[in-house]
N, C-alpha and C positions, 0 to 999 in steps of 0.2 A: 540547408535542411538538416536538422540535429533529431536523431531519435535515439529513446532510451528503452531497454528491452530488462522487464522483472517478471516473476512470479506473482503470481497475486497472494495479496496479503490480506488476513481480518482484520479493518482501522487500525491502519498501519500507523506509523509515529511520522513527526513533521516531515523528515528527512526526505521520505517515500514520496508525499510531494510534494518536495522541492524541487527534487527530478521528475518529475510530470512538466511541473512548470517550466523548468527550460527546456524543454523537451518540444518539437514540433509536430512529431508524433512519439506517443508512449504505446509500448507493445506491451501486452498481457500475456506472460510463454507461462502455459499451464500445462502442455503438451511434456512435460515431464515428471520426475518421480518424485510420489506426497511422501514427507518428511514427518512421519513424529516428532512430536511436541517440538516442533517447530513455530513460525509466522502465520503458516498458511491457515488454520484453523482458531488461532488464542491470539490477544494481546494483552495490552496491563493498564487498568486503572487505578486511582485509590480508591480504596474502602479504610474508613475508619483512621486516613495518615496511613496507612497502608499499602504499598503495591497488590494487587490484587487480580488472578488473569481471568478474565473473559474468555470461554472453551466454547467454542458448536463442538458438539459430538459428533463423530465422522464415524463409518465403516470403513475399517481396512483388510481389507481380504486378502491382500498381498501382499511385498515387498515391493512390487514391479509395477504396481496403481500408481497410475497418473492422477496428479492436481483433475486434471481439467474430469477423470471419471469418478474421483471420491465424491459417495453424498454421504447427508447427515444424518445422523443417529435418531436425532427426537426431531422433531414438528414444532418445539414449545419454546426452542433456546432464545427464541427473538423477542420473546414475549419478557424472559427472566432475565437478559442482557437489561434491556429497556427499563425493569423495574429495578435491578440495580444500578444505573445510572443514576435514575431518578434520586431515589435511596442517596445517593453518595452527592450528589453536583446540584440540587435544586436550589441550594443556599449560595453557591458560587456566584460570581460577579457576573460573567458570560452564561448563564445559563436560559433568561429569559429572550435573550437573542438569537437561540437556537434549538428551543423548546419544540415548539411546533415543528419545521422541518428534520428536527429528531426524530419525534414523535413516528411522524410519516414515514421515515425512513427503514426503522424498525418497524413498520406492519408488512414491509415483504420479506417474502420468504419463497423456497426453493428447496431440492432435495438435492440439489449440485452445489457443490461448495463455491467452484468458481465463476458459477454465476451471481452466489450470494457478493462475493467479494466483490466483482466487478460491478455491481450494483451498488454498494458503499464509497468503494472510490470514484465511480462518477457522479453521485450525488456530493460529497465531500469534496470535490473539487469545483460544481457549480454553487456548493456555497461560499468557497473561497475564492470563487473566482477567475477560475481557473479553467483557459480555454484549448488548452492540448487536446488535439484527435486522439481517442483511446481506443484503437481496437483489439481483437482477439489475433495471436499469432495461428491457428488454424486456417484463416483468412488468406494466409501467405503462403502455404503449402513448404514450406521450409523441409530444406534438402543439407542431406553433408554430418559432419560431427559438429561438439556443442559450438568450437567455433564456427566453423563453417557455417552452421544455422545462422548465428547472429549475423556475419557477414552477408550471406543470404537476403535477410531481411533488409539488410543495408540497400543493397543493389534495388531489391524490388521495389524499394521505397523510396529511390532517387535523393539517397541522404548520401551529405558531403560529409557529416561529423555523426561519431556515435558515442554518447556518454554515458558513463557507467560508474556505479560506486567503486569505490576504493578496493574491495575487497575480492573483485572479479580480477586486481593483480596478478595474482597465486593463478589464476590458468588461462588469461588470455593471451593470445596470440597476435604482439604487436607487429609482426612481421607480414601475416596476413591480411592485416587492417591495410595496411602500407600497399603490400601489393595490388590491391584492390582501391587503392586512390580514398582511402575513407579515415581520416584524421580522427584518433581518440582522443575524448577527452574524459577526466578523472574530477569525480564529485568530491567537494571540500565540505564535510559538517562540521567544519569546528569552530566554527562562527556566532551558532545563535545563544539570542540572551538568553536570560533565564529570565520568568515571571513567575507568577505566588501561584502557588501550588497547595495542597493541603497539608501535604506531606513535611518534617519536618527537614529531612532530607532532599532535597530538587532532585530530578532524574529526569534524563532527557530521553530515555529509553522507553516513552509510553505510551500508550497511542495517541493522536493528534485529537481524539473526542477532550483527555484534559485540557490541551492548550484551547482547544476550541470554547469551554463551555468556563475556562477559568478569566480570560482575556476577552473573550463575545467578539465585536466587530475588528478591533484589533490583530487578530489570530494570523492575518496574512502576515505582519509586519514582523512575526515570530520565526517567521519559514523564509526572510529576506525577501519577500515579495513588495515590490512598491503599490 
């Protein structure tokens, strides 16, 4: 049993779920502190051969606001996200393949941030394919510091393995994994192709809507998915 434990992300880039995918449960930890101009609320498209970022407007009232309590600013961003996809990707290759459950997708809405999100990636995952249990870490009543939570999770969840990006190096705690009988394992993205893009520079760093709507049926084969 392999589970992967993220923050939730605004249509996060392929990477995000890649690790869903190998994942036999993906944990959603919002239960901690919202990060300006970070993932949790913006990603990037192009406009125009352009990177270009997609914002929900959020209230931040604190420093110490949780993901899981930030809402958003305006009522309308889902409306103007959708009309600049549109605007930008209707002439793309992939784009009449994922029109309609676009479409659909962007008419919900929320004044919680991480409900919006978690609504994106489990739609974005049943279009790719993608059969990971996705729940909320609230669900698990997680106890301890930020190791200890993960490890937490681990146990409650009857996981033998716990994968995590590369980047969760700098503070985890492989000793604790260890002690606890739960084998880490480390995400490798340095693998995927690259495909046509608008842009005349590639970038991989953008959210999974362009691979999705530039590639259409394709898009799993981009995230190493068979």
């Amino acid at each position: 049993m392999t589970i992967s434990i993220l923050q939730s992300n605004y249509i996060p880039w392929k990477g995000y779920f890649d690790i869903i995918a190998k994942s036999d449960v993906f944990v959603l930890y919002d239960e901690v502190q919202y990060t300006k101009n970070d993932w949790r609320n913006r990603n990037i498209i192009f406009c125009q051969q352009r990177p270009t970022w997609l914002t929900i407007p959020v209230k931040q009232d604190n420093l110490t606001q949780l993901i899981c309590d930030t809402k958003t600013a305006t009522n309308n961003w889902n409306r103007k996200h959708m009309n600049s996809i549109l605007l930008n990707y209707r002439k793309s290759r992939g784009f009449d393949y994922f029109e309609d459950e676009l479409s659909t997708m962007y008419d919900f809405s929320s004044e919680y941030l991480s409900e919006i999100n978690a609504h994106f990636i489990k739609t974005i995952c049943r279009l790719l394919n993608i059969k990971t249990k996705i729940i909320d870490s609230r669900e698990l009543n997680l106890q301890g510091d930020r190791n200890e939570k993960l490890v937490d999770a681990c146990q409650k969840l009857s996981a033998t393995h716990y994968l995590s990006g590369p980047a969760a190096k700098s503070y985890l705690s492989v000793d604790l994994f260890d002690q606890s009988g739960i084998q880490l394992r480390w995400m490798d993205y340095s693998d995927y192709s690259a495909y046509q893009q608008s842009s005349h520079v590639f970038s991989h760093q953008v959210s999974i809507i362009d691979l999705m709507l530039n590639v259409g049926a394709e898009a799993r084969s981009y995230i190493n998915l068979t």
